[in-house]
C-alpha positions as CSV (number, residue, x, y, z in Angstrom):
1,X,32.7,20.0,31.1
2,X,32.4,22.7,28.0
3,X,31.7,25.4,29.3
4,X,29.2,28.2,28.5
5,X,29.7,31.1,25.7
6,X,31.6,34.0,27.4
7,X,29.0,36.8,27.8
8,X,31.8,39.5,26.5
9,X,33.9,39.7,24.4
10,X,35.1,37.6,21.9
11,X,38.6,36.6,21.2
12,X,40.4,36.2,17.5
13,X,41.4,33.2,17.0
14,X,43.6,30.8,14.2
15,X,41.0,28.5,13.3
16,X,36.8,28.1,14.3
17,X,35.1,25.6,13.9
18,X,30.8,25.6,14.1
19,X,29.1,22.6,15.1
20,X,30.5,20.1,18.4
21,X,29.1,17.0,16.1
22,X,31.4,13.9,15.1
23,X,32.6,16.0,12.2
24,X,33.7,19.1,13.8
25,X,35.0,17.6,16.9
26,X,37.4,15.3,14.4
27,X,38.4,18.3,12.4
28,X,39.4,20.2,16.1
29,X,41.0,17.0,18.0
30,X,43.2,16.4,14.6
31,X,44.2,20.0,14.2
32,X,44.8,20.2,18.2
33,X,47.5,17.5,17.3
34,X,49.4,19.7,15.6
35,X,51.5,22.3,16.8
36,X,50.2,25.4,15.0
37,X,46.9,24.8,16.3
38,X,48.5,24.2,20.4
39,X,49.0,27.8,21.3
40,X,46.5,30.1,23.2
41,X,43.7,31.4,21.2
42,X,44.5,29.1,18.3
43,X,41.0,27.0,18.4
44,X,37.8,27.2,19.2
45,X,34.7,25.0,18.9
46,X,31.4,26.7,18.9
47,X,28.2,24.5,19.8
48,X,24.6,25.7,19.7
49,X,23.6,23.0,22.5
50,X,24.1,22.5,25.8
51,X,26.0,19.1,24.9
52,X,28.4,18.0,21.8
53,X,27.6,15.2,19.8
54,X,25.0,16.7,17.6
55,X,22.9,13.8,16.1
56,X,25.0,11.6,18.2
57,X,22.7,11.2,21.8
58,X,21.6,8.8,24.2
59,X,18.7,9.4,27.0
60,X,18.1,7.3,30.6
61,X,14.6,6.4,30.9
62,X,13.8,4.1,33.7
63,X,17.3,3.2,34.0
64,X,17.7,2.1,30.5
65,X,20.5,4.1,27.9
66,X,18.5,5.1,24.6
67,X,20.4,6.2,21.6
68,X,18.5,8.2,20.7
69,X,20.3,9.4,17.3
70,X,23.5,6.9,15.5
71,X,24.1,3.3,16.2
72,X,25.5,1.8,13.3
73,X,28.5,1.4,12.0
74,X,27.7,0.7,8.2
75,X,30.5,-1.4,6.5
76,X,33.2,-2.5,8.7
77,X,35.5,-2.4,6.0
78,X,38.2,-5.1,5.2
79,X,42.0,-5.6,6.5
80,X,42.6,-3.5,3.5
81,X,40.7,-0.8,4.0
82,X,39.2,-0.6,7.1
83,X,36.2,1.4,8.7
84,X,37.8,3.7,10.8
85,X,35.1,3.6,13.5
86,X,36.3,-0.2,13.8
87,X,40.0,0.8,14.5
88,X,38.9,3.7,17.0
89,X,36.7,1.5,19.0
90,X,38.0,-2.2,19.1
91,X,37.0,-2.8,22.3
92,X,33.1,-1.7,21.8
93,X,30.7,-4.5,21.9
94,X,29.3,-4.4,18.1
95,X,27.5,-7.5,15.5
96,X,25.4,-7.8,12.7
97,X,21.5,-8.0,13.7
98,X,21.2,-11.8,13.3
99,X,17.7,-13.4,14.3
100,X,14.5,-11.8,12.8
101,X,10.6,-12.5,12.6
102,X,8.4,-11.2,10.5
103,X,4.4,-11.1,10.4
104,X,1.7,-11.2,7.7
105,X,0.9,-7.7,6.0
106,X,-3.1,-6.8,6.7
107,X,-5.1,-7.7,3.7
108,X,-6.0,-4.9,0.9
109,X,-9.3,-4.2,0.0
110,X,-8.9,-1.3,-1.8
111,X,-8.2,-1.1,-5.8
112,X,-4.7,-1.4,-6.8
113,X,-3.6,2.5,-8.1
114,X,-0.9,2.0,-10.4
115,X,2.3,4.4,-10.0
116,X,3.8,7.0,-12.8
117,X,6.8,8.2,-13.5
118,X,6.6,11.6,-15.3
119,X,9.8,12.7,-17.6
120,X,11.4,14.8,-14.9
121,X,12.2,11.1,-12.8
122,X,9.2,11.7,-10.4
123,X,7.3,8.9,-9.3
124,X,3.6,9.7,-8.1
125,X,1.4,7.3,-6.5
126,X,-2.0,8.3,-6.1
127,X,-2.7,8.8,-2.2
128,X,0.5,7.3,-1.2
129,X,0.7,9.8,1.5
130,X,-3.1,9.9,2.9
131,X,-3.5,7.7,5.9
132,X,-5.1,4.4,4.9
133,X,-6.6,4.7,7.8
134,X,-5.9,5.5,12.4
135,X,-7.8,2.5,13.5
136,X,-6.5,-1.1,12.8
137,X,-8.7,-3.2,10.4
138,X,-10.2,-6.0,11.2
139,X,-7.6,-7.9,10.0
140,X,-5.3,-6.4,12.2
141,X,-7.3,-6.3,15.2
142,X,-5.5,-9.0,17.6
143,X,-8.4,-11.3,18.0
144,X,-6.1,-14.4,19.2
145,X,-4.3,-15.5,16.2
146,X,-0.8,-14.8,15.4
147,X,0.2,-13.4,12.6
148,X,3.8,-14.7,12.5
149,X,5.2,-16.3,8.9
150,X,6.9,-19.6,9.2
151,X,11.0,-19.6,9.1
152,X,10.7,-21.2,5.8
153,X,8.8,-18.2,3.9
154,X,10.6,-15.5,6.2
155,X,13.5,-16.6,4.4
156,X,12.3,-16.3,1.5
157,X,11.4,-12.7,2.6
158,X,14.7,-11.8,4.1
159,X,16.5,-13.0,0.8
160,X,14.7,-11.1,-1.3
161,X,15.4,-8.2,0.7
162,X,18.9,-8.2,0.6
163,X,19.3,-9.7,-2.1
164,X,17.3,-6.6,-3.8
165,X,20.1,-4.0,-2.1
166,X,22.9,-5.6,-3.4
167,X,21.6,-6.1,-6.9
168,X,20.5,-2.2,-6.5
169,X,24.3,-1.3,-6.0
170,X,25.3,-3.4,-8.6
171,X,22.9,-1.6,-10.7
172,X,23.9,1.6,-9.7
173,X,27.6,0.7,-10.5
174,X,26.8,-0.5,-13.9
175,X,24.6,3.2,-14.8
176,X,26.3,6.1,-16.0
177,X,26.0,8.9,-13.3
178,X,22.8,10.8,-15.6
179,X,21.6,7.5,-15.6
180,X,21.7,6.9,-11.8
181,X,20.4,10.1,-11.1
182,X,17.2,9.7,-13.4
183,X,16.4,6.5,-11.9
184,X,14.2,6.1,-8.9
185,X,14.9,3.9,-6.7
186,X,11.3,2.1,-6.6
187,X,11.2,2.1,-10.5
188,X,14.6,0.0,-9.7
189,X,12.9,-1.9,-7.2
190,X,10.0,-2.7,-9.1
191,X,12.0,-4.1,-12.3
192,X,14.6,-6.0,-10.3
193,X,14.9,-10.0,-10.6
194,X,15.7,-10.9,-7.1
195,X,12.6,-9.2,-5.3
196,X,10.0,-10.3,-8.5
197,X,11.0,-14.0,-8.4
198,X,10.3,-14.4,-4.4
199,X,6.6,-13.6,-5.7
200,X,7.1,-17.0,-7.2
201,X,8.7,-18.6,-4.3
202,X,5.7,-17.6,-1.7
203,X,2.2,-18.6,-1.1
204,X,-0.5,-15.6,-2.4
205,X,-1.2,-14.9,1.5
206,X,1.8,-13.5,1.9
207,X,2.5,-11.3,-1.8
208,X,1.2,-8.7,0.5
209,X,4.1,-8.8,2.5
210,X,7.0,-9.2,-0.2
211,X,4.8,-6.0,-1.8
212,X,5.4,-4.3,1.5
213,X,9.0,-4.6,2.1
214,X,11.0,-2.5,-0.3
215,X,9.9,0.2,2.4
216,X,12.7,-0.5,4.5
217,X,14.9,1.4,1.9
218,X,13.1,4.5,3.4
219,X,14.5,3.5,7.3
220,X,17.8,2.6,6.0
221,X,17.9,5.9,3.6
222,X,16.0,8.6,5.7
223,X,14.4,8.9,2.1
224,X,11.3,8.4,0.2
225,X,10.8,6.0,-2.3
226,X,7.7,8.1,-4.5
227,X,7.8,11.8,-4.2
228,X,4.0,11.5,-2.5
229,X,5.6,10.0,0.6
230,X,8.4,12.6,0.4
231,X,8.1,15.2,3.4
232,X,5.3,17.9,2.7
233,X,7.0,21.1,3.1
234,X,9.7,19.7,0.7
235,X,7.9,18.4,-2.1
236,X,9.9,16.7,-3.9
237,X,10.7,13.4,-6.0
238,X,11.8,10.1,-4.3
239,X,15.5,8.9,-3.9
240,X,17.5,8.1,-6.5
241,X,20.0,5.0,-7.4
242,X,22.6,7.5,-7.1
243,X,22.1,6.7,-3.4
244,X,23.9,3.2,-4.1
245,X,26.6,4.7,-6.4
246,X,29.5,4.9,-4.2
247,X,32.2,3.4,-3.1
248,X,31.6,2.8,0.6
249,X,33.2,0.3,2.7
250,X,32.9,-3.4,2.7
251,X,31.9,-5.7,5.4
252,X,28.9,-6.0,7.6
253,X,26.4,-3.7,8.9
254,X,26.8,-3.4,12.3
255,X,25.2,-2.3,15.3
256,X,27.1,-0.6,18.4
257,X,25.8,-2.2,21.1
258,X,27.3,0.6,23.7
259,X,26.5,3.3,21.8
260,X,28.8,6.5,20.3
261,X,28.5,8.5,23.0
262,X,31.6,7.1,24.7
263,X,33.2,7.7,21.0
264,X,32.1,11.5,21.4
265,X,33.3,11.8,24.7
266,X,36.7,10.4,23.9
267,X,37.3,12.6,20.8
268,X,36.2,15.6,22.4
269,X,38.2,15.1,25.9
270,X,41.8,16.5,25.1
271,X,39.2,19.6,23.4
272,X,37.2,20.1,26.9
273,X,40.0,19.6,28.9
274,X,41.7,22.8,27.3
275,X,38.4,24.3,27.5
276,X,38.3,24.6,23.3
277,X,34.7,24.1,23.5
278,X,31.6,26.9,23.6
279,X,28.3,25.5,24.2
280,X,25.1,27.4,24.3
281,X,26.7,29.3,21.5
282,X,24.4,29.6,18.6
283,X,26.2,31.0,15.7
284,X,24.0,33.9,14.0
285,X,25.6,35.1,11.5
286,X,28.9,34.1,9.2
287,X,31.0,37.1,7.5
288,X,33.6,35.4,5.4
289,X,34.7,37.7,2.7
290,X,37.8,39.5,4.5
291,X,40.1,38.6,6.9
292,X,39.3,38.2,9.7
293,X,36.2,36.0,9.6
294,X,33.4,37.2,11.5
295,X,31.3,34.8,13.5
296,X,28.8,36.2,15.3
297,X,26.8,34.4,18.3
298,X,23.4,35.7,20.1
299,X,25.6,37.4,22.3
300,X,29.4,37.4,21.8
301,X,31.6,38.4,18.3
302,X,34.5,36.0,17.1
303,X,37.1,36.3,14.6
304,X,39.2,33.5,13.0
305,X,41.6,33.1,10.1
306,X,39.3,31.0,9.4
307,X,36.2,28.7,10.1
308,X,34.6,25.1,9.3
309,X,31.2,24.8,9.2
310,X,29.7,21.9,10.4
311,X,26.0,22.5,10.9
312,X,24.1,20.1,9.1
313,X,22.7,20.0,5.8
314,X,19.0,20.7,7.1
315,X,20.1,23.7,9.6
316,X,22.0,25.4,6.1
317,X,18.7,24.8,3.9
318,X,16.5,26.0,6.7
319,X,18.7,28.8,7.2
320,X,18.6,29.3,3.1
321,X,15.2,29.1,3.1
322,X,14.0,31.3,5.6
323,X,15.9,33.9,4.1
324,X,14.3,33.3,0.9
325,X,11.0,33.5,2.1
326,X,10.9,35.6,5.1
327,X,13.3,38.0,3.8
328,X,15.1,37.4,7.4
329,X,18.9,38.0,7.8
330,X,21.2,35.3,5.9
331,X,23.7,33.0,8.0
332,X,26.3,34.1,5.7
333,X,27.2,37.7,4.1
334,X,27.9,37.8,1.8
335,X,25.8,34.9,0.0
336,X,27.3,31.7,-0.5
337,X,28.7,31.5,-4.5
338,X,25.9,30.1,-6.4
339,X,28.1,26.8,-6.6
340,X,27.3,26.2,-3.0
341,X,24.0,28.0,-3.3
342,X,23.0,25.4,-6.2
343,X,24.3,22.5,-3.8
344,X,22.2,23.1,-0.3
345,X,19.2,22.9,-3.3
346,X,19.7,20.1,-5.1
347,X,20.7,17.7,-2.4
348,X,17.9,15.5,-0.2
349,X,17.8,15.7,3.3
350,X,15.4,13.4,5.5
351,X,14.4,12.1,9.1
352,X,14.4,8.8,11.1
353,X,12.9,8.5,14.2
354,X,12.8,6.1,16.8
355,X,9.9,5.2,19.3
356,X,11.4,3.6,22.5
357,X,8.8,1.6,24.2
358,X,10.6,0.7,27.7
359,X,9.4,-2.0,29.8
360,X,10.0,-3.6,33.2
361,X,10.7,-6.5,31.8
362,X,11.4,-8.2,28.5
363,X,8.0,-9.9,28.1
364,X,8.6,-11.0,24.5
365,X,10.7,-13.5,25.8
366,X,8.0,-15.1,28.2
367,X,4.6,-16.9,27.7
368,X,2.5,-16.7,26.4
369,X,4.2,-14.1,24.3
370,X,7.1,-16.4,23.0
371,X,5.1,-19.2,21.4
372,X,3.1,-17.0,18.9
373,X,6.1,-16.4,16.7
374,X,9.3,-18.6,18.0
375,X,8.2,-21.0,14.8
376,X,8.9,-18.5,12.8
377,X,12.6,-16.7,14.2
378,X,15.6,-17.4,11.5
379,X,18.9,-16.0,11.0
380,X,19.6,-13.1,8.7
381,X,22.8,-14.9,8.1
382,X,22.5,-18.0,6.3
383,X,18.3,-18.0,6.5
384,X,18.1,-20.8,9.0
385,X,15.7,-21.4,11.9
386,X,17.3,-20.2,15.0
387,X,17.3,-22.7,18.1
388,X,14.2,-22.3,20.3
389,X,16.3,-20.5,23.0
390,X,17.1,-17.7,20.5
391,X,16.0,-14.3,21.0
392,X,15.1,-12.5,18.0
393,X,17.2,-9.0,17.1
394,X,14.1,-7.9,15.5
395,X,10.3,-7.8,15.0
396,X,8.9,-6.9,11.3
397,X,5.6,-6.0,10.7
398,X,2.8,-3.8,9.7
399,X,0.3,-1.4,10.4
400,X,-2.3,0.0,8.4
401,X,-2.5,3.2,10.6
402,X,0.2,5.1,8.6
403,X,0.8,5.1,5.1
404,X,3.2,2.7,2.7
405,X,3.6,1.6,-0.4
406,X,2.7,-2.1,-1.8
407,X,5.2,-2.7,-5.1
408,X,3.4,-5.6,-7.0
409,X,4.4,-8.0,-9.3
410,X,2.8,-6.4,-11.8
411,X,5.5,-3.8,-12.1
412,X,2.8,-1.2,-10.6
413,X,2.8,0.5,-7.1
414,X,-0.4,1.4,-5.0
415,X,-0.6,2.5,-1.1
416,X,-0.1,-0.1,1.3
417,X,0.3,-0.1,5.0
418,X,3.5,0.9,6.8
419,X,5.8,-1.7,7.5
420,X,7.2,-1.3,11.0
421,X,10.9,-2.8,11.8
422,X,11.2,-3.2,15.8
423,X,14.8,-3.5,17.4
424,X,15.0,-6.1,20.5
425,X,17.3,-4.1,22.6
426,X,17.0,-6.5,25.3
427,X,18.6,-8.8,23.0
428,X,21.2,-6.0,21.7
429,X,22.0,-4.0,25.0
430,X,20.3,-6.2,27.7
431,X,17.3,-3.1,28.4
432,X,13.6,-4.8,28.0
433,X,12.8,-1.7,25.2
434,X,11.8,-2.4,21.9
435,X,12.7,0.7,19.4
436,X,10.8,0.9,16.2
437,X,11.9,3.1,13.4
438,X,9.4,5.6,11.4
439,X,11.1,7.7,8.3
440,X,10.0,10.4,5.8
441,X,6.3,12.0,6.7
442,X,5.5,9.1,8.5
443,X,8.5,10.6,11.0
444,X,7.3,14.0,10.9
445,X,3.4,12.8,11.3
446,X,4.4,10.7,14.6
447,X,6.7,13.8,16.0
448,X,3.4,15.6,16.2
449,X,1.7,13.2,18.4
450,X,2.7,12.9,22.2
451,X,4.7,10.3,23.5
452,X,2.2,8.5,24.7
453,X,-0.1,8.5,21.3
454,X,3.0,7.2,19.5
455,X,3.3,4.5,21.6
456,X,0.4,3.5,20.9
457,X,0.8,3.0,17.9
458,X,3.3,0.6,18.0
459,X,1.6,-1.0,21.1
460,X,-1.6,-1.5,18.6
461,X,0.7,-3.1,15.7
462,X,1.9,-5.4,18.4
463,X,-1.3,-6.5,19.5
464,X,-2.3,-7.2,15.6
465,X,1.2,-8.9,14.9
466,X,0.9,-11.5,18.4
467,X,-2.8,-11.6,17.8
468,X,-2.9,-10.9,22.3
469,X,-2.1,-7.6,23.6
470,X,1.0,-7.8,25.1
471,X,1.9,-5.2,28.7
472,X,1.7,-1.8,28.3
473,X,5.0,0.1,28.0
474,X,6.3,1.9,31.7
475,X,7.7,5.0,29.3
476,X,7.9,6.0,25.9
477,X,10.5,8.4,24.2
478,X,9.8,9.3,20.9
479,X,13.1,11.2,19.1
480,X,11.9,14.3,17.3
481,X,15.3,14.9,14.9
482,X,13.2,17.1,12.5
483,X,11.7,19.0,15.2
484,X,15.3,19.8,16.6
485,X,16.5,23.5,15.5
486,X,20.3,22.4,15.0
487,X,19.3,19.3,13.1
488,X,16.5,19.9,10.9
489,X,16.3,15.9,10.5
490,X,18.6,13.6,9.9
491,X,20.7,12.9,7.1
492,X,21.2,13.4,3.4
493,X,20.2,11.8,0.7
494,X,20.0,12.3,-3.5
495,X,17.0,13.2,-4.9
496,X,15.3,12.1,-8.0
497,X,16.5,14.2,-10.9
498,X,18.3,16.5,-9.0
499,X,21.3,15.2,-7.0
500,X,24.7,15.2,-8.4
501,X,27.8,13.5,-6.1
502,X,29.0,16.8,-7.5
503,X,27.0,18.8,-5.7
504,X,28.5,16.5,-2.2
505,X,32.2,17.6,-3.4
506,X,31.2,21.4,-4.2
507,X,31.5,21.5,-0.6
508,X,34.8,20.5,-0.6
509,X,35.9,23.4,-1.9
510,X,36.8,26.3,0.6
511,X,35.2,29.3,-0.3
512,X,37.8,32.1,-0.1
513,X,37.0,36.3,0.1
514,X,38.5,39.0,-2.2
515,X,39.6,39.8,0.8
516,X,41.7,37.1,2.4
517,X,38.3,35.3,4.5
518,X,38.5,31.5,4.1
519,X,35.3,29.2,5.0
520,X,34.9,25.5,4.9
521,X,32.4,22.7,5.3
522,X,32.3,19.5,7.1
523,X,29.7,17.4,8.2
524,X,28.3,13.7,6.2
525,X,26.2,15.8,3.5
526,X,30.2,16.6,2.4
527,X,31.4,13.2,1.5
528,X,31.2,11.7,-2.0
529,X,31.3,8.0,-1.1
530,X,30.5,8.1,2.7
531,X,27.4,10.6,3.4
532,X,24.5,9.5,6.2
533,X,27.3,8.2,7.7
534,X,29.1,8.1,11.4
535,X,32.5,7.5,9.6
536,X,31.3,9.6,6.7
537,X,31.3,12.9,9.2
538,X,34.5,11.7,11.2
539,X,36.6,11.7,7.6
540,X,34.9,14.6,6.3
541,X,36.2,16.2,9.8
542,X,39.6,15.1,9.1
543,X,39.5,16.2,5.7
544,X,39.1,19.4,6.4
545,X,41.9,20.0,9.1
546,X,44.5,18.3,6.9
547,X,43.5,20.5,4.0
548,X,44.0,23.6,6.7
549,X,47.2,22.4,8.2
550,X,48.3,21.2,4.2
551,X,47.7,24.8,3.7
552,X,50.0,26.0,6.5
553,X,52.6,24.4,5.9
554,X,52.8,25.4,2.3
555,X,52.6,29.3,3.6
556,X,49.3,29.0,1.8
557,X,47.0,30.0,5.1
558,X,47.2,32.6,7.9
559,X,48.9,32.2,10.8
């Protein structure tokens, strides 16, 4: 096991690195390959947790495994170019998601608001972030009739919704890079031919329900598509299609059925074994601009050649920002060049949760449960009904007891309630939970409630979508990311207006002292074409060590 921070005395050492996440791990294990970094006292690895992994986790509740944090591996890449997840771990259990349901939106009574998009690329919609309201409507209220749409329409659905994300990166790859950034998302969305024409393809009774989907952008982006559904203390506008202009890799989206942690625990074991790894070492304060670095914990004082930095983007602007406004001491003295300074303001950072509701059995898959929406089960694949024996990968729905947005096809936007994606796990990883994934406020509203209250929530959408209440949950785990003091939420995004891919590769950059200090970054929020990504934050780790051991071998960096 890691072991504790020494309680005196700290040692000098080659090379630190800050942050036992998948992107400092991989910087350590590949510079621990190398001989310059195999001596005594030639690498450390300092964690402010008890555990490494960072927003890599998993959780046993009633003798279930949660993953609580990553789970996807997004593009598997080609025999070309492949993921490099997919090469580390060929013998994890992963697939696509493949059968889905979805169920009727509740009906809107209230006047459509129309959206607007001020010169500065914001989008406002007028009360897009006030509750609509925290009891179900009568539509909604489960009073025996299923909500479930017919395979034949959920097609339709399902088409149109990726349909609408490929067309968005091809969109984004045809813009110039101003134009990208001065282009919301949902003003992309709401022009774009392949989500408008399913309005034609689908009865009026479910309009509501195309209207409603484009929210899953904000699960899948950790981002808000209007700048009123944006997180409050933030304040900002809405992601931009410079999300979508990159050059990721290709191939499906794929979930890890066994989780990362066995990932974590194998890149980290040669590091633990040697005992290269601190935990409960929170690092205070960062002086970089002589040799040696100073690294300073709440209760030991470290020197390095040099250090990599791999606290997340929302720990640095917390960090920023507290010493902005409460005039506290900064992380790093001196202050970080305004380069870097302009970067930790300019790009987005947001939160996904998860609500684990964990049963004793799967009762989904039983009667009277199974009947009220097998009619309506197809494959994401190729849009076909699945076989009556199929179990879903996923539930879609909605709730009008947190906020959305409705896009319409009248090119306007107005609030709408939340749609709710629900992961069968039973199906996925053979534990009777069903996770459900909340983003942006919505995320930091339901990591205010208790457990128990957010389960509800998603216990009364169920009800509404299956029109019967189904067993109440034996646990609920709701992940508070935002909440966490060494995550500060989730992952990165670009904002509306303000993001540049430059401001990504600024931290690329070591930052060197008059005075021989040298500083680094790793971590997703680094990576041009790979950030809010697993792999992103493994090859932004490796980047990093083969720019320090580049440097060593050129007589460039200390020894």
């Amino acid at each position: 096991m890691a072991s504790q921070a020494p309680n005196n005395g700290g040692r000098h050492y080659d090379t630190i690195v800050i942050g036992a996440g998948m992107s400092g791990l991989a910087c350590a294990s590949r510079l621990l390959q190398h001989a310059s970094h195999q001596k005594p006292n030639s690498l450390l690895v300092l964690e402010a947790r008890d555990r490494i992994g960072g927003r890599i986790d998993a959780v046993h509740v009633n003798g279930c495994r949660l993953d609580t944090g990553a789970n996807w591996i997004h593009g598997t890449g080609t025999k070309e170019m492949p993921n490099p997840l997919v090469e580390i771990l060929p013998h994890k259990r992963m697939r696509p998601l493949d059968g889905a349901v979805a169920f009727k939106a509740p009906r809107s009574d209230g006047d459509v608001r129309e959206s607007h998009e001020r010169e500065d690329g914001w989008v406002e919609i007028d009360g897009a972030a006030k509750p609509q309201s925290m009891q179900p409507s009568e539509d909604e209220s489960g009073s025996g009739e299923s909500r479930a749409i017919p395979a034949a329409s959920t097609s339709v659905l399902m088409g149109s919704v990726w349909g609408m994300l490929g067309s968005l990166h091809d969109e984004a790859a045809a813009s110039t890079e101003h134009e990208a950034k001065r282009t919301t998302v949902l003003n992309a969305v709401k022009r774009n031919e392949v989500f408008n024409s399913a309005f034609a393809e689908l009865p009026p009774e479910l309009h509501p329900s195309l209207s409603g989907l484009p929210q899953f952008i904000e699960n899948m982006e950790a981002a808000p598509l209007a700048a009123q559904s944006a997180e409050h203390d933030r304040g900002r506008a809405g992601v931009s299609l410079a999300e979508y202009a990159i050059d990721d890799f290709d191939g499906d989206q794929v979930f890890l059925q066994d989780g990362y942690q066995s990932l974590i625990e194998e890149v980290a074991k040669v590091l633990r074994e040697q005992d290269l790894v601190k935990t409960g070492a929170e690092v205070k304060r960062i002086r970089w601009d002589r040799a040696p670095v100073v690294v300073e914990t709440g209760e030991t004082t470290f020197t390095a050649d040099r250090v990599v930095c791999s606290m997340p983007l929302g720990v640095l602007q917390h960090h920023t920002n507290r010493y902005r406004e409460a005039n506290s001491l900064p992380l790093f003295e001196p202050l970080l060049p305004q380069g870097k300074q302009n970067a930790l303001d300019s790009l987005g950072y947001g939160t996904l949760d998860k609500i684990f509701l964990v049963y004793d059995h799967a009762w989904w898959s039983e009667e009277p449960y199974l009947s009220r929406y097998q009619n309506g089960v197809v494959k994401r694949s190729t849009g076909e009904h699945q076989n009556k024996d199929a179990r879903p990968d996923s539930f879609m729905g909605f709730t009008s007891e947190l906020p959305g947005i409705s896009i319409h096809p009248e090119n306007d936007a107005s609030p709408g309630p939340r749609l709710l994606s629900c992961l069968n796990l039973e199906a996925l990883t053979d534990f009777p939970v069903l996770s459900t994934f909340v983003s942006c406020s919505n995320a930091t509203h339901i990591e205010s409630l208790s457990d128990q209250d957010a389960g509800a929530v998603v216990h009364r959408a169920l009800t509404s979508w299956l029109g019967l209440e189904p067993p109440p949950p034996a646990a609920v785990h709701v992940t508070r990311w935002a909440s966490d003091p060494f995550s500060r939420g989730s992952y990165s995004h670009m904002i509306t207006g303000l993001s540049d891919h430059e401001h990504r590769e600024e931290f690329q950059r070591p930052v060197r002292g008059s005075h021989g200090g040298e500083l680094r970054f790793a971590g997703e929020h680094t990576s041009r074409n790979h950030f809010a990504t697993v792999h992103g934050a493994l090859l932004s780790g490796w980047r990093e060590a083969d720019g320090i051991l580049a440097e060593l071998e050129n007589g460039a960096g200390s020894t």
